[in-house]
C-alpha positions in Angstrom: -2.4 131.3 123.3 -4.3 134.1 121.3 -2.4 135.1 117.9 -2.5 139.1 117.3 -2.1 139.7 113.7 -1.3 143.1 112.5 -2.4 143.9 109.0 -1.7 146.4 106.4 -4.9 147.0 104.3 -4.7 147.8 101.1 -7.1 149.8 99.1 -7.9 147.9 95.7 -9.7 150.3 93.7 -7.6 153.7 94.9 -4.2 151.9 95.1 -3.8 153.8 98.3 -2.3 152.1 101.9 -5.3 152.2 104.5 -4.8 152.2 108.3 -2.6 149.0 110.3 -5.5 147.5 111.9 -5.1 144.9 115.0 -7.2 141.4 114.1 -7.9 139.5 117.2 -11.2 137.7 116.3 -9.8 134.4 115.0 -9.0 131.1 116.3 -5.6 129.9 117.8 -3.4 128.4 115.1 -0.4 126.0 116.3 1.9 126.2 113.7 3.9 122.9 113.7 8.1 123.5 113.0 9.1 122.5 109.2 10.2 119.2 109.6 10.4 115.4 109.3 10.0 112.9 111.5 12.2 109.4 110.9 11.9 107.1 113.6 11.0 108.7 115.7 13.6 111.7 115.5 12.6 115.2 114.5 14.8 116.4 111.9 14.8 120.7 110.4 14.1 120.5 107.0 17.2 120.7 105.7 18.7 118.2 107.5 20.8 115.4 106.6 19.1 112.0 107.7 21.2 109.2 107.8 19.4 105.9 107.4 22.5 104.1 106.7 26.2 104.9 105.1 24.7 103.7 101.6 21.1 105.5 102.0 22.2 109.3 102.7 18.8 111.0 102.8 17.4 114.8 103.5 14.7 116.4 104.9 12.4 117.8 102.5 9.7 120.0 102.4 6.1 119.3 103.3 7.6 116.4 105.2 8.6 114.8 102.9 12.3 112.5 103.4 14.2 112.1 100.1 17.0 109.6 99.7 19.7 108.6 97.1 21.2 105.0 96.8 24.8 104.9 96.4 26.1 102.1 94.1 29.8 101.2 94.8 32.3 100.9 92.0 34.7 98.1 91.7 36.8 97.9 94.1 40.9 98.5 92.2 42.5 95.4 94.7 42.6 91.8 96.1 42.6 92.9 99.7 39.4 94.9 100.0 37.9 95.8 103.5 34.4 97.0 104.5 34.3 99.2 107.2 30.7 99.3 108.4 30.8 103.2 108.9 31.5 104.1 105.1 29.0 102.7 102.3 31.5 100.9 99.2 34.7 98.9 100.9 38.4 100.6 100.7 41.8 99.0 99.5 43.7 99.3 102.6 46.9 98.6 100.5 46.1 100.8 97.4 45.1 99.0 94.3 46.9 95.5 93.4 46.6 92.1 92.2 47.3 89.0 93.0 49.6 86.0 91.3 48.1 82.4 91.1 50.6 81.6 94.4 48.6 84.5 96.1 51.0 87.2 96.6 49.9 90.4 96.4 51.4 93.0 94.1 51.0 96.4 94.5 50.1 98.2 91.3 53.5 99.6 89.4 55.4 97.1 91.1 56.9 93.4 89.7 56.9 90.4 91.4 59.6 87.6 90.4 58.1 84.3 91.3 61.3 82.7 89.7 64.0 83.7 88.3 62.8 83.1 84.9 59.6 85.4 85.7 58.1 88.7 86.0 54.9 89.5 86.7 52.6 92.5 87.2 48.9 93.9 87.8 47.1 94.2 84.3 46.5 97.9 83.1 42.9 98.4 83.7 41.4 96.4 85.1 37.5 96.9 85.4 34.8 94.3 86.0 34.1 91.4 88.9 36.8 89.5 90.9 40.4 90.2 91.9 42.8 90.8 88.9 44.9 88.4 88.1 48.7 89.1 88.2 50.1 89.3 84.0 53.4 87.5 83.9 56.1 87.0 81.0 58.7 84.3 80.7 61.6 84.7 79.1 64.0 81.8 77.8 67.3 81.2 79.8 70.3 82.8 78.5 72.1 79.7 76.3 75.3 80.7 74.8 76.4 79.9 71.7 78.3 76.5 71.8 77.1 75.7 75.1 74.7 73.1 75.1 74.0 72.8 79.0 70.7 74.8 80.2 70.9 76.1 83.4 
């Protein structure tokens, strides 16, 4: 395939635009589309590269493939899932904790284990492993004179 390359000459020294002249007496240049290559897949540069949902990546230039590492934040709940399309697992239930007989409390809500007890997830809560349900126990009601606890 023979290039034809039309150039405007300039005149350095008068400032002045010369004559478009047609330059055919150089050799064949393939000229290779911007790009990257990741295995074996061409990608534009440009282009999103996905290596996997917690390595997004992009085509650079020159070539060149850049890449970010996404770190997942804790997840808020007991019942956490990993779906293997998406990077950091989900709460399916919204965020919640759990009390020591493993029920799940959604976050807001009380649980009464007994009559006696109320319980609910810890305001929060940041840092490794599920959260632990905070419960309160109050005294049973004894009035005065009556000596039998129920």
């Amino acid at each position: 395939m023979d290039l034809l390359c039309i150039c405007l000459v300039l005149s350095v020294f008068s400032g002045t635009f010369g004559a478009i002249l047609p330059v055919t007496d150089f050799a064949p240049v393939s000229v290779a589309p911007a790009g990257c290559t990741w295995n074996g897949t061409f990608y534009k540069e440009g282009a999103s590269i996905h290596k996997s949902p917690c390595e997004p990546c992009q085509c650079g230039h020159d070539g060149h493939i850049f890449c970010a590492i996404v770190d997942c934040f804790f997840t808020p709940c007991v019942d956490s899932v990993h779906d293997p399309t998406k990077c950091c697992p989900v709460c399916p239930n919204g965020p919640n904790c759990q009390h020591k007989d493993g029920t799940i409390i959604k976050n807001g809500e009380t649980y009464r284990p007994d009559s006696l007890t109320t319980c609910r997830c810890p305001d929060n809560h940041f840092g490794f492993g599920a959260a632990i349900a905070v419960c309160a126990h109050t005294a049973p009601f004894v009035q005065p004179g009556n000596r039998n606890i129920e």
